[in-house]
C-alpha positions in Angstrom: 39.0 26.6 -50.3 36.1 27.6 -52.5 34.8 24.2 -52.8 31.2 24.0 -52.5 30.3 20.4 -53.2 32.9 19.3 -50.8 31.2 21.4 -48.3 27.7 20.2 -48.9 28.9 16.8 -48.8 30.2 17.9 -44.7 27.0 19.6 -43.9 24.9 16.6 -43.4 27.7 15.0 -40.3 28.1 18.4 -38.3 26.8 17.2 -35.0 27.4 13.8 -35.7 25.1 13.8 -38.5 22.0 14.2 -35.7 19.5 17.7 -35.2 19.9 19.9 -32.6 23.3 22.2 -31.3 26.3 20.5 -29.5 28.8 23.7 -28.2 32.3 21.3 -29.3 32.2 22.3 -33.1 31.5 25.5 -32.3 34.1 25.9 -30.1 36.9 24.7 -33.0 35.2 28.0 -34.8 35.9 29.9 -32.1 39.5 29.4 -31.4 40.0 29.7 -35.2 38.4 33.1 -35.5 40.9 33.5 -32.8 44.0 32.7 -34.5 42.8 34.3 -37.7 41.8 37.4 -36.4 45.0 37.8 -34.0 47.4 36.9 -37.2 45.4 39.7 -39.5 44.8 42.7 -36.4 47.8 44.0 -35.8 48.4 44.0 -31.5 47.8 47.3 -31.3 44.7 47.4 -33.6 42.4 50.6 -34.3 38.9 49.9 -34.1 37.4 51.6 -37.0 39.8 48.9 -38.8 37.6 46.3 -37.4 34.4 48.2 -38.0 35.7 48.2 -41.9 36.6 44.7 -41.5 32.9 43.9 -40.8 31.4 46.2 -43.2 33.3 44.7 -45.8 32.3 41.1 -44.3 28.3 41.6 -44.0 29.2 42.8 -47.9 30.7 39.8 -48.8 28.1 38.0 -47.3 25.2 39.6 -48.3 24.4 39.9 -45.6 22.6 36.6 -45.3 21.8 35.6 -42.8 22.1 39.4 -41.6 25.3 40.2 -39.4 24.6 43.1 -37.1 27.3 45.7 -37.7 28.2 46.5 -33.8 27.3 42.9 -32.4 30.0 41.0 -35.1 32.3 44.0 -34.1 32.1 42.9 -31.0 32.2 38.9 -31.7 35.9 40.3 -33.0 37.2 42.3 -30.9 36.4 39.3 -28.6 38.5 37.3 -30.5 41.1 40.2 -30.4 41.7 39.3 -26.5 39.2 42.3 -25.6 38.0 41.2 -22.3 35.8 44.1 -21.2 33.4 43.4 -24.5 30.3 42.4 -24.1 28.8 39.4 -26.4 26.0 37.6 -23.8 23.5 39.5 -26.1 24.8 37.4 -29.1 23.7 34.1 -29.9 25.5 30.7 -29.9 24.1 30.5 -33.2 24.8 34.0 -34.6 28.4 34.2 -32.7 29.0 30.9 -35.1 27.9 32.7 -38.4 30.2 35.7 -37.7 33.2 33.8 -36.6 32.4 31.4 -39.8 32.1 33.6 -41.9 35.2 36.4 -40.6 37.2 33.2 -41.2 36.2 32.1 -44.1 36.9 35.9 -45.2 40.6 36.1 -42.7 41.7 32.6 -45.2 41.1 34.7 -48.5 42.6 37.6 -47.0 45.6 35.9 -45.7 46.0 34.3 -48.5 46.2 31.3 -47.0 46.9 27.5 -48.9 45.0 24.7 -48.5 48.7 23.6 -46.4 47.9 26.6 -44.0 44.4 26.1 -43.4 44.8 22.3 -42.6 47.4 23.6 -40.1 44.3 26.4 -38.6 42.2 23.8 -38.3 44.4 21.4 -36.3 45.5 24.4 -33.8 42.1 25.1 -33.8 41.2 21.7 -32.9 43.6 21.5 -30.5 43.2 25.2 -28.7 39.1 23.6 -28.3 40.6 19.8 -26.4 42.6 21.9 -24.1 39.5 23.9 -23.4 37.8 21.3 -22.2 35.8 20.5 -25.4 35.2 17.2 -27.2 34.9 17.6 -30.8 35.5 15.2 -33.7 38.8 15.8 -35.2 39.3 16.5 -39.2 40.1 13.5 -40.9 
């Protein structure tokens, strides 16, 4: 929702507010790239729309941290339901940037409200507890 202070403010209690990596956050990320991704790819998607989908994401990001063209490609088409993609290559940590950051994109691009994006993040939430993950619920 554009709000950077509010975000800042969040930062600091990712992980429970401690160092290190836990994989239950993430996994909210990832069944939300889901949803997103599924609601703007049409079923039968072409995949030079998802290539321009991530040129036009490592663009709006600057590309900072860098987002390898055919590696967040294949983060998406992940997402998409495409089992035979490969993505053990990637990352925990750089498969979270992409699917932040192809989110944070899918919300503008869907033009979705604050109403709709509190209603991604519960799904979200509750796609990662029937997964098997344990993460702290939005408040």
């Amino acid at each position: 929702m554009n709000q950077p202070a509010l975000r800042e403010q969040l930062r600091p209690t990712l992980n429970g507010g401690k160092d290190g990596w836990n994989d239950d956050e993430p996994a909210v990320i990832e069944a939300a790239c889901e949803l997103a991704v599924r609601r703007y790819f049409a079923e039968d998607y072409d995949v030079l729309a998802v290539a321009d989908f991530v040129a036009e994401l490592r663009l709006a990001t600057g590309n900072d941290p860098p987002l390898d063209q055919l590696k967040t490609e294949a983060v998406i088409r992940w997402a998409l339901g495409k089992a035979d993609v490969v993505t053990d290559d990637i990352t925990a940590g750089q498969q979270f940037w992409m699917r932040t950051a192809a989110v944070t994109l899918l919300t503008i691009r869907l033009q979705l409200d604050e109403a709709a994006i509190d209603q991604l993040i519960i799904d979200s939430e509750r796609i990662a507890l029937e997964r098997g993950w344990h993460p702290p619920l939005a408040s």
